[in-house]
N, C-alpha and C positions, 0 to 999 in steps of 0.2 A: 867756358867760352868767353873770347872779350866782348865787356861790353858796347864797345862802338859794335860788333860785327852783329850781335844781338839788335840795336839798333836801327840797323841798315834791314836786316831782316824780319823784324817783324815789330807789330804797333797794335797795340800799346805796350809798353814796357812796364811791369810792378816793380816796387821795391821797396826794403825795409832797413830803416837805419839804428844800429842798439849801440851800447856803449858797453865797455868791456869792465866788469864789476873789481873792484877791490877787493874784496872779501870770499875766501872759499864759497860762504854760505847765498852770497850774490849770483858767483858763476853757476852755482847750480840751479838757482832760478833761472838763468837766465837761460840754462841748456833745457831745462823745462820748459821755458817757453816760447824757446825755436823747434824742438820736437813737435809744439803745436802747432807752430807754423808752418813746417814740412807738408801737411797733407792740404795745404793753400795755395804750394806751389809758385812760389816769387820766382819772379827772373832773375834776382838776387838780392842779396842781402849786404849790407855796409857793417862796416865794425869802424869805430871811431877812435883817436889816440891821443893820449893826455898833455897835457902840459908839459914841458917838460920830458918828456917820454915818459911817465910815470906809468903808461899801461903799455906801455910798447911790446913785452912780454906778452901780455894777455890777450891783444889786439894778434899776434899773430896767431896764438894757439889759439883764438876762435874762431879766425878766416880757415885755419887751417882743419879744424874738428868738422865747420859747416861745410866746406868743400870735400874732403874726405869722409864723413859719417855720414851727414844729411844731405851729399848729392845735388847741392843748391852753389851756385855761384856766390861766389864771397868776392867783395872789394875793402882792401882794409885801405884804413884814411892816413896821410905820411903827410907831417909837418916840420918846416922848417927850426922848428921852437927845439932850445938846447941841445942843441949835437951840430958836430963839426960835420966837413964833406967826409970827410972818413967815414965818422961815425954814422952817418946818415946811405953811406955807403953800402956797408956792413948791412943795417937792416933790411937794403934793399934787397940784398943776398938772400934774407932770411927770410923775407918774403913771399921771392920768388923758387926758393930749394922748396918753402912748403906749397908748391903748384900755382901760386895764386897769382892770376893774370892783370888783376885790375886792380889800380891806382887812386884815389882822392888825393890830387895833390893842394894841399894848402898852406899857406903862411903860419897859420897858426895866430890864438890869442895868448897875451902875458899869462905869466903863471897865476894862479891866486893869490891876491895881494897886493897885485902889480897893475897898475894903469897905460903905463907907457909900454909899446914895442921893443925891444933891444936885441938886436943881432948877436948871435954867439960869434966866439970872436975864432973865427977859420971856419964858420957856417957861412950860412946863403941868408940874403935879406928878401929875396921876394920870393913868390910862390914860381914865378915864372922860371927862374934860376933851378927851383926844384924837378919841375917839368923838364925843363933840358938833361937836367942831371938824368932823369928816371929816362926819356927818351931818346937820349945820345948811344948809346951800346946795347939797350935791350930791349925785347918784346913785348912790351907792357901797352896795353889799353890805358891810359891817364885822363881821368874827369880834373876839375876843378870847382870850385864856387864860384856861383852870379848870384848878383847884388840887386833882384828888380825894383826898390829902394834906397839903392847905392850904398856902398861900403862905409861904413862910418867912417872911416881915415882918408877918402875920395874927398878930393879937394874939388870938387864937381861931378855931375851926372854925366858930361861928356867925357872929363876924364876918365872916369869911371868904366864908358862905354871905350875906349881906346885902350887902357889896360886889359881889360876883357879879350879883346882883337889878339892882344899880345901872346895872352896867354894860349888863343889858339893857334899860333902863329909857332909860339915854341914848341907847340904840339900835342896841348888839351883835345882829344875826340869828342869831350863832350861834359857839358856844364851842368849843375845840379843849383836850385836856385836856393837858398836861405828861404826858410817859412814868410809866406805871407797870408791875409783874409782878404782881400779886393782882388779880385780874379783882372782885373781891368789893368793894375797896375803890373803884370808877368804877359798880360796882351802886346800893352803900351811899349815893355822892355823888350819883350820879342823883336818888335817893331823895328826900335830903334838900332837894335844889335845886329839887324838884319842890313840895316840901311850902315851901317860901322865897319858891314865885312865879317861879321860873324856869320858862319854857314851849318855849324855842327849842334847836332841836337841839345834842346836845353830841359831838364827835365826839371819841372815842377816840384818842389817842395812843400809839402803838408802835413800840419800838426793838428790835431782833434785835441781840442780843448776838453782837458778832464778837468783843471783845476786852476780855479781865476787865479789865485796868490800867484801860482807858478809863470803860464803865461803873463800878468803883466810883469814880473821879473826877467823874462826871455824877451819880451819885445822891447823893454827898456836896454836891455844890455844889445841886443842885436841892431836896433835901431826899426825895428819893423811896428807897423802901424796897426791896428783894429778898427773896423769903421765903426763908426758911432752908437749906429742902430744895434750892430752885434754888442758891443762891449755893453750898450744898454740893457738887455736880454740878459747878458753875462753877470753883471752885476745884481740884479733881478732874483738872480739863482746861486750869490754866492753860498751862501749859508745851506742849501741845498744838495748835497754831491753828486744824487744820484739824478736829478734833475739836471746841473749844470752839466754832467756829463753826455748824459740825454741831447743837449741844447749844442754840445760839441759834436758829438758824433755826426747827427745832422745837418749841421753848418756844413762841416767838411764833404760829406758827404754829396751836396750841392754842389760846392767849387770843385769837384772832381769830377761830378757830371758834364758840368759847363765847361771844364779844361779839356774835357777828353773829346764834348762834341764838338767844341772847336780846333781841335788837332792836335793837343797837344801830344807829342811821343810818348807820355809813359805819366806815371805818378809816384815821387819817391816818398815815402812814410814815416817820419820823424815821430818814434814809437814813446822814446824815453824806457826804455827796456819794457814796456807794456802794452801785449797787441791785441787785447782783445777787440778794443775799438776800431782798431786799422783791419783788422779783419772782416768785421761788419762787414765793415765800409766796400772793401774790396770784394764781400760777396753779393754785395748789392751793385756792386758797378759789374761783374761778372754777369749777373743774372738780366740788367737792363742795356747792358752793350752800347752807352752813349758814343762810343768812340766812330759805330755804322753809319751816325747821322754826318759824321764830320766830308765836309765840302772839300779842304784843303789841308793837306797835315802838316803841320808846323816844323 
């Protein structure tokens, strides 16, 4: 099913995002640990694509496995990074021959190594160009990424907020935001996107802190923020794991509450190939239903 039509349909929306392993011995944890998530029942699931296209292979055959085997929606992720229109063509084909309806479309980061952006040369530069492409001649459901602490290359928050426009404009049904911890700051950006002309749903992006090294290397490279009081607690329990995990789980677990009783459409789950915690988390928002308190849905 696409997901905008899943959207329109029903609320709250779940979701789980993995990354497609390198290594034989990877993929088959990682099919072990969507068989566990099978009986959790996600509205779907995302598969993520490499730099490069370096998993672009593996990214389809496991949209493809979890749509066909496990019965779960699959959205696999398509960036403009190293391939021509052709070539970016071609995998849309292969895509779509393996059933699969729904799109992330995005610009994509430099390969590893690499600092600066650089357009292949008979490719596309921006993520919007990819949207067109993917929405010009086929039936594809297409997300995007929002930025509710703006894109590091946004030359402003307003800009920021107008390329967004754009991107629904060329025919994004629906935005998935980059991790954040200040629920206030995905309110604020709701807000403002709303007031820009943005109309289609924005879905929440969430990561449960298992491991401080790791998040502050993700928030420094993404540009996203930790508040104070949290990263204070977090540090508190570095040396700790099964504590600091503890102190993640429940964090998240909060901002999920409060997103969902204030309207949010859905929660997408940025697992890092490991769900036990998102699961928790998910069966505890199952069981308390904050989404019944919500006034107005976002």
């Amino acid at each position: 099913m696409r997901i905008d039509q899943l959207l329109a349909e029903q609320r709250p929306v779940f979701s789980f995002e993995f990354f497609p392993p390198k290594t034989d011995k990877g993929y088959d944890n990682l099919r072990a640990t969507l068989y566990s998530l099978r009986q959790d029942q996600p509205d779907f699931v995302s598969v993520t694509y490499g730099a490069m296209g370096t998993t672009r292979s593996r990214t389809i055959e496991v949209v493809k496995w979890i749509k066909e085997e496990l019965r779960i929606e699959a959205m696999a992720h398509f960036t403009c990074v190293g391939a021509t229109v052709q070539e970016l063509r071609e995998t849309v084909d292969e895509i779509e021959s393996a059933g699969v309806e729904n799109v992330l479309a995005l610009r994509g980061d430099p390969p590893a190594g690499e600092t600066e952006w650089t357009q292949t040369e008979g490719g596309l530069r921006y993520s919007t160009e990819l949207i067109e492409l993917l929405r010009s001649d086929r039936d594809l459901a297409v997300g995007a990424a929002s930025f509710p602490e703006v894109h590091p290359d946004a030359e402003s928050a307003e800009s920021d907020l107008r390329f967004l426009r754009a991107k629904q404009d060329a025919g994004a049904s629906f935005f998935v935001t980059q991790l954040f911890f200040d629920n206030e700051l995905y309110f604020d950006f709701v807000s403002r996107a709303r007031e820009a002309g943005v109309t289609v749903p924005i879905i929440p992006g969430i990561m449960p802190v298992t491991n401080y090294g790791q998040i502050k290397r993700f928030t420094e490279m993404c540009g996203a923020t930790i508040p104070e009081p949290f990263e204070r607690e977090l540090e508190a329990r570095a040396g700790d794991t099964g504590a600091l995990s503890e102190l993640g789980v429940a964090y998240a677990a909060l901002q999920c509450t409060e997103l969902l009783a204030r309207g949010a459409p859905g929660i997408h789950f940025y697992t890092l190939n490991r769900s036990p915690a998102t699961r928790a988390i998910l069966a505890a928002l199952r069981a308390a239903q904050p989404w019944t308190r919500a006034h107005q849905p976002m």
